[in-house]
Every structure is written in C-alpha cells, then in structure tokens.
C-alpha positions in Angstrom: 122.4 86.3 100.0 121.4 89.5 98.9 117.9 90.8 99.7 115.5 92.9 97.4 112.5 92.2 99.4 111.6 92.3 103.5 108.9 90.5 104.5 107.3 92.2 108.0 106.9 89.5 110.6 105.5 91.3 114.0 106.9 89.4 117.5 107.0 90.6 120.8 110.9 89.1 121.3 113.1 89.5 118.2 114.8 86.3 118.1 118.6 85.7 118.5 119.3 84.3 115.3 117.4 86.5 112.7 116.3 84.8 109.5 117.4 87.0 105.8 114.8 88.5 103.9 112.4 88.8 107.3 112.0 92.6 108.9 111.2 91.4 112.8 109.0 94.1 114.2 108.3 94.8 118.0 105.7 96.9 118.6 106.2 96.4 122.3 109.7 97.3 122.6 109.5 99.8 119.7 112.3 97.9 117.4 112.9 97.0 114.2 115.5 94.0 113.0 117.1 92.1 110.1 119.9 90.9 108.9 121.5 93.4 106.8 119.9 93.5 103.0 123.4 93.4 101.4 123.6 89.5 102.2 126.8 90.3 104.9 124.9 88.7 107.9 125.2 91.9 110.1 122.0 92.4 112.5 120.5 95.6 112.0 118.1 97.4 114.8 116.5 100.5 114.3 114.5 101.8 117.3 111.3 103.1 116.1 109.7 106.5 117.4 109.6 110.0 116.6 113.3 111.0 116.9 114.5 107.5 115.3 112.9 105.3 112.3 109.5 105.6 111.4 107.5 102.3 110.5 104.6 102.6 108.5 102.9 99.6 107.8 99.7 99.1 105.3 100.2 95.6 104.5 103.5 96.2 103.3 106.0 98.1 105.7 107.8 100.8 104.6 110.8 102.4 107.0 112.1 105.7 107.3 114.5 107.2 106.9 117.0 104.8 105.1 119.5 102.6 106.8 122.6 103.2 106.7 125.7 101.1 107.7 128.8 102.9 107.3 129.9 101.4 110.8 130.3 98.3 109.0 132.6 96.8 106.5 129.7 96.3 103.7 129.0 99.9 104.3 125.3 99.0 102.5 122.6 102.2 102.3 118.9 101.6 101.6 115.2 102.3 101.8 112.8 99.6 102.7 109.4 101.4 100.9 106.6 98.8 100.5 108.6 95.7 101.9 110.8 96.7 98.7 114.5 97.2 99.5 116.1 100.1 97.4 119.5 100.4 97.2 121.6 104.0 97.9 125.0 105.1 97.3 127.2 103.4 99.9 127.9 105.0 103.2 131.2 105.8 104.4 132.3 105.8 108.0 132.2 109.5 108.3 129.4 109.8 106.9 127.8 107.4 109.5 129.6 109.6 112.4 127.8 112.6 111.0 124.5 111.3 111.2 124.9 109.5 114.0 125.8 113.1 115.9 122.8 114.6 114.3 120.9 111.7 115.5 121.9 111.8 119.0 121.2 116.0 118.9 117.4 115.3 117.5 116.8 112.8 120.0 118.2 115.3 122.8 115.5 118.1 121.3 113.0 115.5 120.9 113.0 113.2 124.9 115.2 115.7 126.7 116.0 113.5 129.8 113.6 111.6 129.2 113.2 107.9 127.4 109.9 107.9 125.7 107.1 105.3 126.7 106.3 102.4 125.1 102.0 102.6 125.9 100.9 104.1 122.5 103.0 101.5 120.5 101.8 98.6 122.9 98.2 99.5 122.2 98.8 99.9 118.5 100.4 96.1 118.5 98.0 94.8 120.0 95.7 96.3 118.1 97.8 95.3 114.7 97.5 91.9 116.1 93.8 91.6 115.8 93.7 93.2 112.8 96.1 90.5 110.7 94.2 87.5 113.5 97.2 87.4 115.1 97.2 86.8 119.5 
C-alpha cells in the first residue's frame, strides 16, 4: 500500500521485517529504513551523515536529499519533509548510476580513507531518547 505519510520510530536494531508507513531510525548505527513509499515492499536504507542523507528531526523527521530508486523496478522518487512523503518524477536507472557515482566521489572528498565515527550520533540518540522519555 502506498504511503503519503512516515511515521519516525527511533531503535537501536532496525528490524528484519520492516512495517509500511514507519521511517526506523538508528541513531547508533547512523541509518535510516522503510519499506519503499510506493507500496512495492522494497527495503530502503539511507546511511545518515554528512556525505549521505541528512535527518532532521523536530517532532516530525524530514530527510534529505530525496530518495531515489531507479535500481528498482518501481523506480519511485521522493522527499520525506515533515514525516510527509512527496512524490518526484520517477527515476530511471541511469539516472540512479549517475548519482550513485557522484555519491561515491562526495563521500571520497568528504572521509577520504576514512569511515566516519558513530560518537556524535550516539550522544545525540541518547540524548533524543530522553527527550521523547524514551530508554
């Protein structure tokens, strides 16, 4: 079923079997997963940091930039601003291939050799945590 709406649910584990309609966010492994918004049932992880997605979150999440899955048959493009899922043009599979080599150059510029750490985002979870009463 098609989703217009993500809800933000914050985990340490994503589970296996991912529930539609629910954005699975771990803070401590800097991820964030659903099942594709177009309904297909594809699981869709963006790694968050400065060269990947960018999650804001405010009581509503929004994630940048847009997700795009030309890799896969649906070939669904969209936003997820304010929980909110807006839908984009499709993407095609080269378009997908483009972005995923100017991806893999920005993270190159951005960690060098060098896979970033995990400490701010683990303080920031935990700190999320107590804010929403959550251990």
């Amino acid at each position: 079923m098609k989703s217009e709406e993500l809800e933000p649910v914050f985990v340490e584990y994503v589970p296996m079997d991912l529930a539609g309609g629910i954005l699975y966010v771990s803070m401590e492994y800097a991820t964030a997963s659903h099942q594709c918004a177009c309904g297909c049932g594809v699981r869709i992880v963006t790694p968050l940091g400065p060269a990947d997605w960018i999650l804001t979150f405010d009581g509503q999440v929004t994630l940048s930039p847009s997700v795009g899955n030309g890799q896969f048959p649906c070939g669904s493009h969209y936003l997820i601003r304010k929980n909110r899922v807006v839908w984009c043009k499709p993407m095609t599979r080269s378009a997908a291939l483009a972005t995923h080599t100017l991806d893999t150059a920005q993270r190159a510029q951005t960690y060098g050799d060098v896979a970033p750490r995990a400490g701010v985002l683990r303080k920031l979870s935990r700190w999320l945590r107590r804010l929403l009463g959550r251990s």
